[in-house]
ZALO-567640 format. One record per residue (C-alpha): x, y, z; residue in three letters. Coordinates in pm, whole numbers, padded with zeros to 5 digits, always signed. Last residue first. Layout:
XYZAla/...
***
This chain:
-02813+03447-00334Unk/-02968+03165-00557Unk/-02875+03078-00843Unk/-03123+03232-01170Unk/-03365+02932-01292Unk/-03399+02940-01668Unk/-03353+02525-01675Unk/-03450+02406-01334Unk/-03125+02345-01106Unk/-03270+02560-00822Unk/-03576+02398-00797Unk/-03394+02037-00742Unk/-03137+02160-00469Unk/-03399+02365-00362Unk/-03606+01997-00276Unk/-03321+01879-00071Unk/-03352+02171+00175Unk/-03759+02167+00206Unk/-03708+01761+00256Unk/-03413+01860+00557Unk/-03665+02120+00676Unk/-03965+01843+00673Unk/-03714+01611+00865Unk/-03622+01867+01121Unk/-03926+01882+01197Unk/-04009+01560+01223Unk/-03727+01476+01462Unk/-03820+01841+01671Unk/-04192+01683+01689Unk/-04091+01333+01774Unk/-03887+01454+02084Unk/-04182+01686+02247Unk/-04418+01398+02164Unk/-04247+01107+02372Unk/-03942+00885+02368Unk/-03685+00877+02058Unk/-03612+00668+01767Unk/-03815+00793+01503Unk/-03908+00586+01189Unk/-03947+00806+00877Unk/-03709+00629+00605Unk/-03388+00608+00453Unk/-03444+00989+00270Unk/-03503+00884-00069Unk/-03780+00633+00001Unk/-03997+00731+00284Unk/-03970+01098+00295Unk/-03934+01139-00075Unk/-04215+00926-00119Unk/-04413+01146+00143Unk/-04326+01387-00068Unk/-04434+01225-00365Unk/-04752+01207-00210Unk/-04845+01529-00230Unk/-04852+01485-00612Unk/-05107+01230-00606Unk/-05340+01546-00527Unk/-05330+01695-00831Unk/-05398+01360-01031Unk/-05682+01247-00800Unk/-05878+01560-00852Unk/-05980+01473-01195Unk/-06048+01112-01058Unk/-06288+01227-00810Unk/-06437+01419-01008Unk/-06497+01128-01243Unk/-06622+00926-00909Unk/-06860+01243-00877Unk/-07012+01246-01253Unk/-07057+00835-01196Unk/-07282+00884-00909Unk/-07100+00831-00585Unk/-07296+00572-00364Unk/-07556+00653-00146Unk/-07745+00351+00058Unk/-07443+00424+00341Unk/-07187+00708+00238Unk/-07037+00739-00051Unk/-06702+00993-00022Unk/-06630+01324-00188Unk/-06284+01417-00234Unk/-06138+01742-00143Unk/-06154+02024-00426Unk/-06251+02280-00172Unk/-06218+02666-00264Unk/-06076+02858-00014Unk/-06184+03233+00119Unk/-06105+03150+00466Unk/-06521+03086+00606Unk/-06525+02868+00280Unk/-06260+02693+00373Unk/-06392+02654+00757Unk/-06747+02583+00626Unk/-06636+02280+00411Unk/-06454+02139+00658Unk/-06763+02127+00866Unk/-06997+01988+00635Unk/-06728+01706+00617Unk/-06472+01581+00392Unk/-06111+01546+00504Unk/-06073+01160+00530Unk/-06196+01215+00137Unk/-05861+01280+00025Unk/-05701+01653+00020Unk/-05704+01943-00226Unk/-05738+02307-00152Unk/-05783+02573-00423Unk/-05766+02957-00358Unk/-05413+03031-00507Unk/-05161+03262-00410Unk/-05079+03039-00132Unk/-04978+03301+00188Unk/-05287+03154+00387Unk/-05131+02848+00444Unk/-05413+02563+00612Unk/-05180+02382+00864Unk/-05354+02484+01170Unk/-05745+02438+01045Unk/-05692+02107+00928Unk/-05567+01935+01255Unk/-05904+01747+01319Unk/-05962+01584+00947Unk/-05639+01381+01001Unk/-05773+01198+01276Unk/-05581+01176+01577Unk/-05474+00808+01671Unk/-05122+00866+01526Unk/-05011+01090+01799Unk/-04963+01439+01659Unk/-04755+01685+01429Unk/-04801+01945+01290Unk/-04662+02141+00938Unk/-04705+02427+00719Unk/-04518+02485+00373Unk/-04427+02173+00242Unk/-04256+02254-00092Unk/-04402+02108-00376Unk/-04326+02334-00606Unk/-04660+02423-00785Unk/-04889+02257-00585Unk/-04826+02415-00264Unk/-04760+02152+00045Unk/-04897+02115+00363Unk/-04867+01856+00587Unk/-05000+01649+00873Unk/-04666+01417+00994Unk/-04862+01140+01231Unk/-04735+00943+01552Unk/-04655+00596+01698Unk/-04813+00263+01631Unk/-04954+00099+01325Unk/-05195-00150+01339Unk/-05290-00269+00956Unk/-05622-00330+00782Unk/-05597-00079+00570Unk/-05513+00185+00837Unk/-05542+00121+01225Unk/-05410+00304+01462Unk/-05218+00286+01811Unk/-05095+00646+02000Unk/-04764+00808+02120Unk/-04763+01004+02383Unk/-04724+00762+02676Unk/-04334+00627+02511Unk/-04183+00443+02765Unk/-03788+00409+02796Unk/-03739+00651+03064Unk/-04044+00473+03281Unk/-03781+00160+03299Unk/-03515+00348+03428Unk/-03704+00538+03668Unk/-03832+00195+03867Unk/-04054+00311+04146Unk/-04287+00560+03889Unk/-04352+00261+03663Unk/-04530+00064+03941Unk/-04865+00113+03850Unk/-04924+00322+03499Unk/-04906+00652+03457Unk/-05241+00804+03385Unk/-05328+00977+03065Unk/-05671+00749+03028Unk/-05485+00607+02762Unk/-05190+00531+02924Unk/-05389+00340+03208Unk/-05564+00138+02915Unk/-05192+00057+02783Unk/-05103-00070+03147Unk/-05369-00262+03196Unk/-05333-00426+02896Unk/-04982-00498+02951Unk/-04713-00289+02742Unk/-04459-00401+02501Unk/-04381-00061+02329Unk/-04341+00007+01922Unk/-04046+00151+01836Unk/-04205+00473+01675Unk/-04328+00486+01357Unk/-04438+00820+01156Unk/-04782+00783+01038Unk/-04863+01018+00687Unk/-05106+01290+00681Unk/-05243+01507+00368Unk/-05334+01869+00260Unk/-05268+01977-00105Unk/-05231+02326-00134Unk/-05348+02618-00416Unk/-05076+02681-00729Unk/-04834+02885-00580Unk/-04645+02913-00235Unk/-04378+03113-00342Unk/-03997+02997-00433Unk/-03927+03343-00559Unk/-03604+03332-00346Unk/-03751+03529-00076Unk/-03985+03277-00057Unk/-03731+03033-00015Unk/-03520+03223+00276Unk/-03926+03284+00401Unk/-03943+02850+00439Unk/-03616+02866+00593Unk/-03720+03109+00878Unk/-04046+02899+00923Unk/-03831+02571+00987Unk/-03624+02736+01230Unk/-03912+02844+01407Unk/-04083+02513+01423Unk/-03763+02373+01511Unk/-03763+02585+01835Unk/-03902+02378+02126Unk/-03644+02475+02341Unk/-03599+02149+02536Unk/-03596+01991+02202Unk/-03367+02199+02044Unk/-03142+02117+02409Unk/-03187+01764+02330Unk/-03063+01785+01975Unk/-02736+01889+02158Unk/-02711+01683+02397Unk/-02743+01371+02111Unk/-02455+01537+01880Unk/-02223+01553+02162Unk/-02305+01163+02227Unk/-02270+01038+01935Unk/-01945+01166+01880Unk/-01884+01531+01710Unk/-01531+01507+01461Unk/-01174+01523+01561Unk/-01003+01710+01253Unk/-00690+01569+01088Unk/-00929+01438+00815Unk/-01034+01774+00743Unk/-01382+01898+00855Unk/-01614+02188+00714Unk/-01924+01960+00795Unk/-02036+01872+00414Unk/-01597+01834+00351Unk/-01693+01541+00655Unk/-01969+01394+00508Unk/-01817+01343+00128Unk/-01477+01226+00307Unk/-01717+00922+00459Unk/-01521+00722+00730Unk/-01521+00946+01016Unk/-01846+01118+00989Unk/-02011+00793+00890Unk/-01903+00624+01230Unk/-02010+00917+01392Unk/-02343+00933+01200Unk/-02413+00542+01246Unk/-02403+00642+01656Unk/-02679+00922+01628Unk/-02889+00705+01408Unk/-02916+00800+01051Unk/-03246+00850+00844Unk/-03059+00974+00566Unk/-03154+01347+00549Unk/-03251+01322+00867Unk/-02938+01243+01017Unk/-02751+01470+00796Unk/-02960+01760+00917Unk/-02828+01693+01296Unk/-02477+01701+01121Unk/-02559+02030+00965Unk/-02661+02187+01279Unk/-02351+02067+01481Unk/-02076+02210+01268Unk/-02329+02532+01190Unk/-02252+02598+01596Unk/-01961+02528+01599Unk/-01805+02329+01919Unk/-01840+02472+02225Unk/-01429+02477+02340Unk/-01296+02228+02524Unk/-01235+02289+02938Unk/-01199+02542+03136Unk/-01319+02907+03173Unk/-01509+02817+03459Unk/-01865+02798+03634Unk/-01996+02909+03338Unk/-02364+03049+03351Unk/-02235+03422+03398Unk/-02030+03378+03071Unk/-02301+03318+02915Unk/-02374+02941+02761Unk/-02351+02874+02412Unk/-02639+02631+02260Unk/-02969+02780+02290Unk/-02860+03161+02140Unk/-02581+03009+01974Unk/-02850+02833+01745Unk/-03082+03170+01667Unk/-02717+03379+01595Unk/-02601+03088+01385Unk/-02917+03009+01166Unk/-02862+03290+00887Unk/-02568+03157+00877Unk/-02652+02824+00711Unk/-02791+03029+00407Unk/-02877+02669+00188Unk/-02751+02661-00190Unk/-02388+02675-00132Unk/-02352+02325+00137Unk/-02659+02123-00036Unk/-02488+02154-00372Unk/-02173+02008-00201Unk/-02395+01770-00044Unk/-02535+01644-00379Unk/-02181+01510-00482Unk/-02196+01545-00844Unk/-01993+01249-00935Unk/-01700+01481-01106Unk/-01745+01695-00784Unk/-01685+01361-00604Unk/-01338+01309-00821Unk/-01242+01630-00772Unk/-01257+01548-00390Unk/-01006+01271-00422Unk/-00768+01469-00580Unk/-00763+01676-00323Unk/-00726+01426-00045Unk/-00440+01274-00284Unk/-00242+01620-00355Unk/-00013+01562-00090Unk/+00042+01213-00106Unk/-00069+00910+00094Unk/+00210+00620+00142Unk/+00130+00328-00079Unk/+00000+00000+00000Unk/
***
């Protein structure tokens, strides 16, 4: 084996520009300072909170964001992204990092997630990056399309006592005398059923404009909500457009009174109800509508397929929502990398 040369970490880098290395995209196209001064805020101490000028420096703030985005944006644990950190050059150049440069265990990169968490802020970062796109000309255009998709969690092996204690939001006996044990319960997150299937853990409700499929509002809940009941806080009243589509889970006299109280105009589904099916001029309504709305779900595609995944590994609703979060923003981030390559398209600044 021969002894590294000089030029051999550089050459090596030409050769992932020649491969179009998306991360490099990733790393001119998004404004990562314009999150330092929010991120320092929750992550650097005052000097009044240190009890001493000792010990290792903070470590970057942008260092640490981008490596929680490269979790998300391939479904890593925090452990797999040390181990990719140090083998992958394609991860480290993404981070700033040479290969004489120690890089964030899993550990560092867990306490800090936590503290997002404890400071309930993704929401915030993800509405600053959604106005760095509209400042782009990346606005919400074309009407919305509104749908939900269950997030698993590792599913939990209660008793049936126990899960009907959860339920009625009690802990349940015995779990408060052994800490460790109550640590690794989830109580937030819910059971469902969907085509015939149990599913356990929580639900992504989106919204996302038609024309660039963006996703420009966002909740989250346990997966036992029904999608119909979180409507009204991810309608986007910035779309240009007045149309809203969504699947017939959506439909109600209700729903329809809430668009129409906000100026929309509903092209949900209509469903058949008992001794009424759909005449044939719905189901071809249906159908029309069908091939706007499939295009939400190529997000959830994106989600699923290009991104390793939605499964969340972490305890309770407070954790999910920052993991989903982030995992809308790291979508949102991936998705300029597309826009912004469009033939006529001017780079961004």
């Amino acid at each position: 084996m021969g002894q590294m040369g000089f030029f051999d970490v550089s050459d090596r880098y030409a050769s992932l520009d020649a491969k179009a290395d998306p991360l490099l995209k990733l790393n001119a196209i998004v404004p990562w300072e314009q999150f330092r001064s929010r991120l320092e805020g929750i992550w650097r101490r005052s000097r009044l909170e240190k009890k001493s000028p000792a010990g290792r420096k903070p470590w970057d703030a942008i260092v640490i964001f981008k490596a929680i985005i490269l979790c998300e944006l391939y479904n890593l644990s925090d452990e797999q992204l040390e181990y990719q950190l140090r083998d992958r050059l394609s991860f480290m150049r993404f981070l700033g990092l040479g290969l004489e440069d120690r890089v964030p265990d899993a550990t560092t990169i867990w306490l800090y997630r936590e503290q997002l968490v404890a400071a309930e802020v993704i929401e915030e970062l993800f509405a600053a990056f959604n106005g760095h796109l509209e400042s782009q000309g990346w606005l919400a255009m074309g009407g919305q399309m509104i749908d939900a998709s269950i997030v698993p969690v590792p599913r939990q092996r209660n008793r049936r006592d126990e899960n009907a204690a959860i339920k009625a939001g009690e802990i349940p006996a015995g779990w408060d005398e052994n800490p460790a044990r109550r640590r690794q319960k989830d109580t937030d997150a819910r059971w469902t059923k969907k085509h015939g299937k149990t599913h356990y853990g929580y639900k992504n409700h989106i919204n996302v404009d038609r024309r660039h499929k963006l996703i420009r509002r966002y909740t989250v809940t346990d997966a036992a909500v029904h999608d119909s009941q979180v409507l009204g806080d991810i309608l986007d009243g910035s779309n240009t457009a007045c149309d809203v589509w969504a699947d017939s889970a959506y439909r109600s006299a209700e729903t329809e009174a809430r668009l129409a109280e906000h100026g929309l105009r509903s092209r949900i589904h209509r469903k058949a109800r008992r001794n009424r099916p759909l005449s044939q001029r719905e189901q071809q309504g249906n159908k029309t509508r069908s091939k706007i709305r499939a295009r939400v779900e190529h997000v959830f595609g994106a989600l699923t397929n290009d991104m390793g995944g939605t499964l969340v590994r972490s305890i309770g609703i407070t954790r999910a929502k920052t993991r989903i979060g982030l995992k809308n923003m790291a979508y949102n981030m991936r998705r300029m990398i597309y826009l912004a390559g469009l033939p006529g398209r001017p780079a961004p600044t």
